[in-house]
C-alpha positions as CSV (number, residue, x, y, z in Angstrom):
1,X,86.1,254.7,25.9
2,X,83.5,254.1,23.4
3,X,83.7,250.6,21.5
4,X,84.5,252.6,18.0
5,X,87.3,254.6,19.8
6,X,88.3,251.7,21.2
7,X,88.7,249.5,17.9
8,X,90.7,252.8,16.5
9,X,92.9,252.5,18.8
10,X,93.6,248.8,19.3
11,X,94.2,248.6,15.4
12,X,96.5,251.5,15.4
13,X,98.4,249.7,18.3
14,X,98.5,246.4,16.1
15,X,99.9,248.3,13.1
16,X,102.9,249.8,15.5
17,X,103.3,247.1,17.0
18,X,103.9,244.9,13.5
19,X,105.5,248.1,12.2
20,X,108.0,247.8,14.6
21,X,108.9,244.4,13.8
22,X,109.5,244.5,10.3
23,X,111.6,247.9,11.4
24,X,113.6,245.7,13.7
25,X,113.7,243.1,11.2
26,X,115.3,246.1,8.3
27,X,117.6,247.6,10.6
28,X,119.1,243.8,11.3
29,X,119.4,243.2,7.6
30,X,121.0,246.3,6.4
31,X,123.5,246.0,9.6
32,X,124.5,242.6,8.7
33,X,124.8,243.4,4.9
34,X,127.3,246.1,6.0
35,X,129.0,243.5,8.4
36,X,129.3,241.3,5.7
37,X,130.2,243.2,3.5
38,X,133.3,244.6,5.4
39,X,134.6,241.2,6.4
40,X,136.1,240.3,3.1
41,X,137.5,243.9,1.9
42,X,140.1,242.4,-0.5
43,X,137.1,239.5,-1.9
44,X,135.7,239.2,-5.5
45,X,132.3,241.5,-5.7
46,X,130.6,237.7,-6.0
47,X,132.1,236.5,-2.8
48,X,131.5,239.5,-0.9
49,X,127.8,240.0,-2.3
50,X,126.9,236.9,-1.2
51,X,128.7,236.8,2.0
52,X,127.0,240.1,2.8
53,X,123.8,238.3,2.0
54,X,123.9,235.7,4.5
55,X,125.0,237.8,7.1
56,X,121.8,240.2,6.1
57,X,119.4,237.1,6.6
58,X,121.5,236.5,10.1
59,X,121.3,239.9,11.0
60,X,117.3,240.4,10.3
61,X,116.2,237.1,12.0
62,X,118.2,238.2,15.0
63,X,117.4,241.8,15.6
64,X,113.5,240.5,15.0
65,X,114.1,238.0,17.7
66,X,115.3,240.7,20.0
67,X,112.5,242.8,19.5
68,X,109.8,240.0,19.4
69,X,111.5,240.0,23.0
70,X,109.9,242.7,23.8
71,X,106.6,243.3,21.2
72,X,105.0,239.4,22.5
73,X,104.2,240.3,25.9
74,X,103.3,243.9,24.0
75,X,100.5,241.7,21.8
76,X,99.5,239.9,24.6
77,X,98.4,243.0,26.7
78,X,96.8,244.4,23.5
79,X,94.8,240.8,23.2
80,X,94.2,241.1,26.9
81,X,92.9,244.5,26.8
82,X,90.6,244.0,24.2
83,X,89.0,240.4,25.2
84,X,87.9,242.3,28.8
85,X,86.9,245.6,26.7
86,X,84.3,242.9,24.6
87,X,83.4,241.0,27.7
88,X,82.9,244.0,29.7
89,X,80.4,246.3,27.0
90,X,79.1,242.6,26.1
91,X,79.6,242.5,22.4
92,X,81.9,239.7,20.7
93,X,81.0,237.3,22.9
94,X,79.6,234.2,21.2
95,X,76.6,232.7,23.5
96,X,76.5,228.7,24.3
97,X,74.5,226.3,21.4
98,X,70.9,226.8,22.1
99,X,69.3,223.6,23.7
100,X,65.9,224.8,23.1
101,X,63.7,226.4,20.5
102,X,63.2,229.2,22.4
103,X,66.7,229.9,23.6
104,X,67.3,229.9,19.9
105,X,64.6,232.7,19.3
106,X,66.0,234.9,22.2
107,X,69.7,234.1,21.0
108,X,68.8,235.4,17.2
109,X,67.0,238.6,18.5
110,X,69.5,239.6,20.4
111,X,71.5,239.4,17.8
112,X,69.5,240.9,15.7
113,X,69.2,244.1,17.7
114,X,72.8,244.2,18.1
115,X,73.0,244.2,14.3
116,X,70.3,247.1,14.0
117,X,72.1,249.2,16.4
118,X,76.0,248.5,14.5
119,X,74.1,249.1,11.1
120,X,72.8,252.4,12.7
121,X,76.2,253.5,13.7
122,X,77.9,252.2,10.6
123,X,75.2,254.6,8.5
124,X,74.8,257.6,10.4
125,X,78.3,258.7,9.3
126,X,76.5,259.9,6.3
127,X,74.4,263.1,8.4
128,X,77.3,262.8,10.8
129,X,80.9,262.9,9.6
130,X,82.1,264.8,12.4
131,X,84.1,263.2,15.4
132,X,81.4,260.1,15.5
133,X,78.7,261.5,17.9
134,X,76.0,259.8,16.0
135,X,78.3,256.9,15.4
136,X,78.6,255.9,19.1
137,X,77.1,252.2,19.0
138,X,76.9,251.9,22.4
139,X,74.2,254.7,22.3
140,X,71.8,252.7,19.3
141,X,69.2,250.3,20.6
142,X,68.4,248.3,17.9
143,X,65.3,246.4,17.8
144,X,64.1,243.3,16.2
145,X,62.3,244.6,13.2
146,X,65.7,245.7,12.0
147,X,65.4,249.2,13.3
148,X,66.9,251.3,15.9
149,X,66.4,254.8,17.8
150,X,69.0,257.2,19.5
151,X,68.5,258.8,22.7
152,X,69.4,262.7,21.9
153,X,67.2,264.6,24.4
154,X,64.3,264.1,26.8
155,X,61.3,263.4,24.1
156,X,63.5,263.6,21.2
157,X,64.7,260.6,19.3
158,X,66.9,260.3,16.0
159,X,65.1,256.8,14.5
160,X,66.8,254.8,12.0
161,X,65.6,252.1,9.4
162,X,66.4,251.0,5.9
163,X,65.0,250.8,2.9
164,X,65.0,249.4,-1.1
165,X,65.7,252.2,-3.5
166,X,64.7,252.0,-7.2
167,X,67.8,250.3,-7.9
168,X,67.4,247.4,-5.4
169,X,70.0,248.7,-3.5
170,X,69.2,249.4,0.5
171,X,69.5,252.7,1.6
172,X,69.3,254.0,5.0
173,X,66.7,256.4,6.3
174,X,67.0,259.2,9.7
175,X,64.2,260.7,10.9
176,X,63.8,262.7,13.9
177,X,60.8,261.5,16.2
178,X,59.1,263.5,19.1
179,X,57.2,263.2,22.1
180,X,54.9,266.1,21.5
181,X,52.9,264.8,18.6
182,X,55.0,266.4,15.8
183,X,55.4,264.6,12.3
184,X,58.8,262.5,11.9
185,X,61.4,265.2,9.9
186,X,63.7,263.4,7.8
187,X,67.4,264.2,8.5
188,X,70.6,264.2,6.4
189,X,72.6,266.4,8.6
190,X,73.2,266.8,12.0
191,X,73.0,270.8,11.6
192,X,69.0,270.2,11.3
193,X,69.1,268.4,14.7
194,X,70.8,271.2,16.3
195,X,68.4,273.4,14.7
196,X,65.6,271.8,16.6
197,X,67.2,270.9,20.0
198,X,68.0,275.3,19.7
199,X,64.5,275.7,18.8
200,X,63.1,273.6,22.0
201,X,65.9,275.6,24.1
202,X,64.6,278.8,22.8
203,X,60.7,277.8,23.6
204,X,60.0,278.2,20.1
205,X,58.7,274.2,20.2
206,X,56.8,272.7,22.7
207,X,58.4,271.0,25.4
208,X,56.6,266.9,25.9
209,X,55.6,265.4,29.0
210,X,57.1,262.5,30.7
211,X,54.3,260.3,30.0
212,X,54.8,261.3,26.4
213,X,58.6,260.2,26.4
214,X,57.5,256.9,27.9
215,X,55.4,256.1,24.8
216,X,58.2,257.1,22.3
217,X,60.4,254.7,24.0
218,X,58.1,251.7,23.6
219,X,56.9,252.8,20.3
220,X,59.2,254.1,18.7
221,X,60.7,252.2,16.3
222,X,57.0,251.1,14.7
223,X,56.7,254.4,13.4
C-alpha cells in the first residue's frame, strides 16, 4: 500500500473508530434518559427531568466505557500499524542529534529531498486529479536543489520544480524530460503524457539508448 493510501486509510479508521465512541456514548444517554424518565411515572415534570438527566450522564459514561472496552486495543493496533508502516517505507522517523557538522549537512539534505519529493506529490494533483498516479510519493526522488523527477518510462521522466510568479506567490512547474535529446514539454495534464508514451509505442518518436537514460538520471533535475 502506497504511503498516501495508507494515510487515507488510517484517518478514515480514526474517524470510525472516534465515531463509534461518541455513538456508544449517545445511545447510553438517550437509554438512561428513558430509564430515568420511567422510574418516577407519577413525579413532578422537574423531578423527573432531572432525574432523567442524571441517569442520562450515568448511562453515556457507561456504555462509553463498555465500548472503550473494545475501541483501545482497536487504537492501539491502528498506532501499531502505522508506526511499522513509517519505519518500514522510512519516512517519519526523526534521526538522532547530529554530533558533527557533517552529519548535520547529510541529516538536512535528506530531508530536504524528502521534502522535494512530498512537495512533488502534494502538487501534481493539479495535471493529475485522477486516482493519484502522479501523487504516489514513494515514486518522487527529490533532490537537494528543491526539485524532483518521476520515473514514467525507460528515458522518459516527468521533472518537477517551483517557481515565483508575478505575484510572489510559488507556483509549481511539470515538464516532461527525455533521453533522446528532445526539448523539456511543459505539462498540465496527464492526457499529454499519454499522448507521448502512445506516440513512442507507435514509433512515431525515437526510442533512447541506455546510455542516454543513465545521463537523465544523474542530470536530470539541473535541467
Amino acid at each position: 500500500m502506497t504511503a498516501p493510501l495508507r494515510q487515507t486509510a488510517n484517518t478514515i479508521t480514526s474517524a470510525m473508530i472516534e465515531g463509534a465512541s461518541v455513538t456508544m456514548a449517545l445511545i447510553g444517554g438517550v437509554a438512561g434518559a428513558h430509564l430515568g424518565y420511567q422510574v418516577i411515572p407519577d413525579g413532578s415534570d422537574g423531578t423527573r427531568i432531572a432525574i432523567a438527566g442524571a441517569v442520562a450522564v450515568i448511562g453515556a459514561i457507561v456504555f462509553d466505557g463498555l465500548a472503550e472496552l473494545v475501541l483501545v486495543p482497536m487504537r492501539r493496533l491502528m498506532h501499531r500499524n502505522w508506526s511499522t508502516a513509517s519505519t518500514c517505507t522510512g519516512r517519519w522517523s526523526v534521526p538522532a542529534p547530529a554530533d558533527t557538522l557533517d552529519q548535520a549537512l547529510a541529516q538536512v539534505a535528506t530531508a530536504t529531498e524528502d521534502d522535494a519529493a512530498n512537495r512533488a506529490a502534494s502538487s501534481a494533483w493539479q495535471i493529475d486529479q485522477g486516482e493519484g498516479f502522479l501523487r504516489d510519493v514513494d515514486r518522487w526522488r527529490g533532490y537537494e536543489d528543491g526539485e524532483a523527477s518521476f520515473y514514467i518510462a525507460p528515458g522518459v521522466w516527468l521533472h518537477y520544480r517551483s517557481e515565483k510568479n508575478r505575484y510572489g506567490n510559488t507556483d509549481p512547474r511539470f515538464t516532461l524530460l527525455t533521453g533522446d535529446g528532445d526539448e523539456p514539454m511543459a505539462i498540465t495534464g496527464v492526457e499529454q503524457i499519454r499522448h507521448q508514451l502512445a506516440a513512442r509505442a507507435a514509433g512515431l518518436l525515437a526510442a533512447p539508448g541506455t546510455a542516454d537514460d543513465e545521463v537523465l538520471d544523474d542530470g536530470i533535475h539541473a535541467v
